[in-house]
C-alpha positions in Angstrom: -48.8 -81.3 -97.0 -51.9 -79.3 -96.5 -53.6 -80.1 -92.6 -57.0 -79.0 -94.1 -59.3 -79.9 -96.6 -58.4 -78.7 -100.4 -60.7 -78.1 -103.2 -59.5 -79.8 -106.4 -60.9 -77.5 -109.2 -61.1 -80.0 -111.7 -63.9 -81.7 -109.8 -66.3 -79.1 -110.1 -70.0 -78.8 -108.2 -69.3 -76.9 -105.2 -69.1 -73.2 -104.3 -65.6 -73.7 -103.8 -64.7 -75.4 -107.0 -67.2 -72.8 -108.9 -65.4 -69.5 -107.6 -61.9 -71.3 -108.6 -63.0 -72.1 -111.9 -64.4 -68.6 -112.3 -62.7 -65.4 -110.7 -60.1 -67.6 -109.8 -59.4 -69.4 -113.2 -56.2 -67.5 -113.3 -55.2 -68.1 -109.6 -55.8 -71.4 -108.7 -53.1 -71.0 -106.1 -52.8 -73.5 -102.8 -54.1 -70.8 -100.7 -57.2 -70.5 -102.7 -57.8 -74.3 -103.0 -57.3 -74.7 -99.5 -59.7 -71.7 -98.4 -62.4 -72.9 -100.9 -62.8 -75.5 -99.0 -65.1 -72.3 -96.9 -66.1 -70.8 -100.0 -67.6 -68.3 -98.0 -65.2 -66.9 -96.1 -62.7 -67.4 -99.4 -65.2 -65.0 -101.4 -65.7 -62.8 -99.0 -61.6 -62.7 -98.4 -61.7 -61.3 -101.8 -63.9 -58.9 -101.8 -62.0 -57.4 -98.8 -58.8 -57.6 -99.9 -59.4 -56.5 -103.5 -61.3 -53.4 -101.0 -58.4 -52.3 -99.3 -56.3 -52.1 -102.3 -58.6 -49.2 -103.8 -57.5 -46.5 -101.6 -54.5 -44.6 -101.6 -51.7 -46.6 -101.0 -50.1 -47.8 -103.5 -49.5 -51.2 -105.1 -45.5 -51.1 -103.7 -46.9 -49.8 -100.7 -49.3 -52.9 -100.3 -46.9 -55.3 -100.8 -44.3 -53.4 -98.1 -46.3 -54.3 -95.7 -47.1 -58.1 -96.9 -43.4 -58.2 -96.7 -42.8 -57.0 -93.6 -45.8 -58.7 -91.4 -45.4 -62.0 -93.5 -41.0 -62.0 -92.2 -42.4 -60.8 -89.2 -44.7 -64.0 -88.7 -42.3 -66.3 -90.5 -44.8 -67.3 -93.3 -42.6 -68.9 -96.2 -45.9 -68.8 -98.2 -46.7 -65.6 -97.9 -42.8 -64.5 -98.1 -43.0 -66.8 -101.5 -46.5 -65.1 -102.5 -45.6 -61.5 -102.1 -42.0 -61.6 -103.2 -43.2 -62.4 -106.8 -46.0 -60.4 -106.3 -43.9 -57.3 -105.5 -42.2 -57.6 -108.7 -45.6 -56.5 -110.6 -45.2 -53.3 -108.0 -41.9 -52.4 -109.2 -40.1 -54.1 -106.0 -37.3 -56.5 -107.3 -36.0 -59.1 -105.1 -32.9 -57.1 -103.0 -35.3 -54.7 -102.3 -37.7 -56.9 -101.3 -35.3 -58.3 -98.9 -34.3 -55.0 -97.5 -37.9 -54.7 -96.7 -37.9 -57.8 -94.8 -35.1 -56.8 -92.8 -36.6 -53.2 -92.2 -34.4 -51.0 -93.2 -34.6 -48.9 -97.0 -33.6 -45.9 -98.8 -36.8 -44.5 -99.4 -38.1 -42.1 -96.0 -41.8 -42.7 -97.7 -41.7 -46.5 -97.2 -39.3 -46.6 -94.9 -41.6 -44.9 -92.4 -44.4 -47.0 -93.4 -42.3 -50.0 -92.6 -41.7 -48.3 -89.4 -45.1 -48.1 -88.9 -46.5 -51.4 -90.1 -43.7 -52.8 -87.6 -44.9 -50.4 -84.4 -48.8 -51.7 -85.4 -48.0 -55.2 -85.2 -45.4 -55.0 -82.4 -48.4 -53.4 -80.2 -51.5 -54.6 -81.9 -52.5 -51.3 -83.0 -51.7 -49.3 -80.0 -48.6 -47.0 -81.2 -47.5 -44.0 -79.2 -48.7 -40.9 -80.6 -45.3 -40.4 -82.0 -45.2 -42.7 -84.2 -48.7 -42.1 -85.5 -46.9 -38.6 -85.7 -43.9 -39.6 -87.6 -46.3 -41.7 -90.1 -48.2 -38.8 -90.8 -45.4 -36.7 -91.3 -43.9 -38.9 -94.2 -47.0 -38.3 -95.9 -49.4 -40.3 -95.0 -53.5 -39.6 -94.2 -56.0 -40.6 -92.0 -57.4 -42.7 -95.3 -54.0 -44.1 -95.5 -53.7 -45.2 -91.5 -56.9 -46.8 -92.0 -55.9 -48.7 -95.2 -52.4 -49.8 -93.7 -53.8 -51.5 -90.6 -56.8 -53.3 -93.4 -53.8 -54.5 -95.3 -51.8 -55.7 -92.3 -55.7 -57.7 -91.6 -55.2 -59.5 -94.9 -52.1 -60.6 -94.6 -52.9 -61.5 -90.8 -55.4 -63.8 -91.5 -53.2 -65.4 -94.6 -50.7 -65.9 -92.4 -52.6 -67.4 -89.8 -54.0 -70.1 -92.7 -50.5 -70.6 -93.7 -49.5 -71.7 -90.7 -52.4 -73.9 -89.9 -52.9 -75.1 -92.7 -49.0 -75.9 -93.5 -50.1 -74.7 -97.5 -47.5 -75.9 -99.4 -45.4 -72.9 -101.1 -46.1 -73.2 -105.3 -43.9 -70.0 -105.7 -40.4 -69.7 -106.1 -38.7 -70.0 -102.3 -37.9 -66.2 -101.5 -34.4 -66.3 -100.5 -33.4 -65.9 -96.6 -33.0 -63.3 -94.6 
């Protein structure tokens, strides 16, 4: 049971109620009822996370590192969210748990699992070589930037999550 204030959509006259029954018509997700109650921050949320998904990672890439930060922290929301998520990115659900657990087949992700792991076991402060070895999978300056924006989002998510105590309206994602 949620520890915060939720927005019911169906009541209507508030900022947070009006962004759910409009952008959000299609996504009237616990999260997003439970961070209408700041309709503020919850629109501005938005904005920056739809942001940092217009750069060059890609979609897959995006939700590697929701996986891995969200197992990380232990959120069972965001594990939930991002596990069905993934799916859209072409990440089925043995894949996704191979992500969890760190470990894939793919040098290109697996390096930015490495590094998505180094970020948030220092807090940003990896060596230089593994800022080296991220860069030498392939990965840019724009794409270092977007990486640690994304691992932001799902920060703060998590965070609410845990808070809050959202309760999951996904499908469980299975154990690791």
């Amino acid at each position: 049971m949620s520890r915060l204030n939720v927005i019911d959509p169906s009541t209507g006259g508030c900022p947070g109620a009006d962004l759910l029954n409009g952008p959000l018509q299609n996504m009237q997700i616990n999260i997003f009822k439970g961070l209408a109650t700041n309709a503020g921050v919850l629109k501005a949320f938005l904005a920056f996370s739809q942001g940092v998904k217009a750069g060059s990672l890609t979609a897959a890439e995006h939700e590697i590192i929701s996986l891995l930060a969200s197992q990380r922290r232990g959120c069972e929301y965001c594990l939930a969210a991002h596990t069905q998520l993934a799916k859209g990115a072409g990440i089925d659900e043995e894949l996704a748990l191979s992500i969890r657990q760190g470990g894939v087949e793919n040098p290109r992700h697996q390096a930015l699992i490495d590094f998505t792991g180094a970020v948030l076991d220092t807090g940003g402060d990896v060596s230089d070589e593994e800022l080296a070895a991220f860069r030498g999978a392939g990965y840019d300056d724009a794409a270092i930037i977007e990486a640690l924006a994304e691992i932001a989002v799902i920060s703060f998510t998590n965070m609410f999550n845990h808070l809050n105590h959202t309760e999951v309206d996904f499908p469980v994602a299975a154990a690791v």
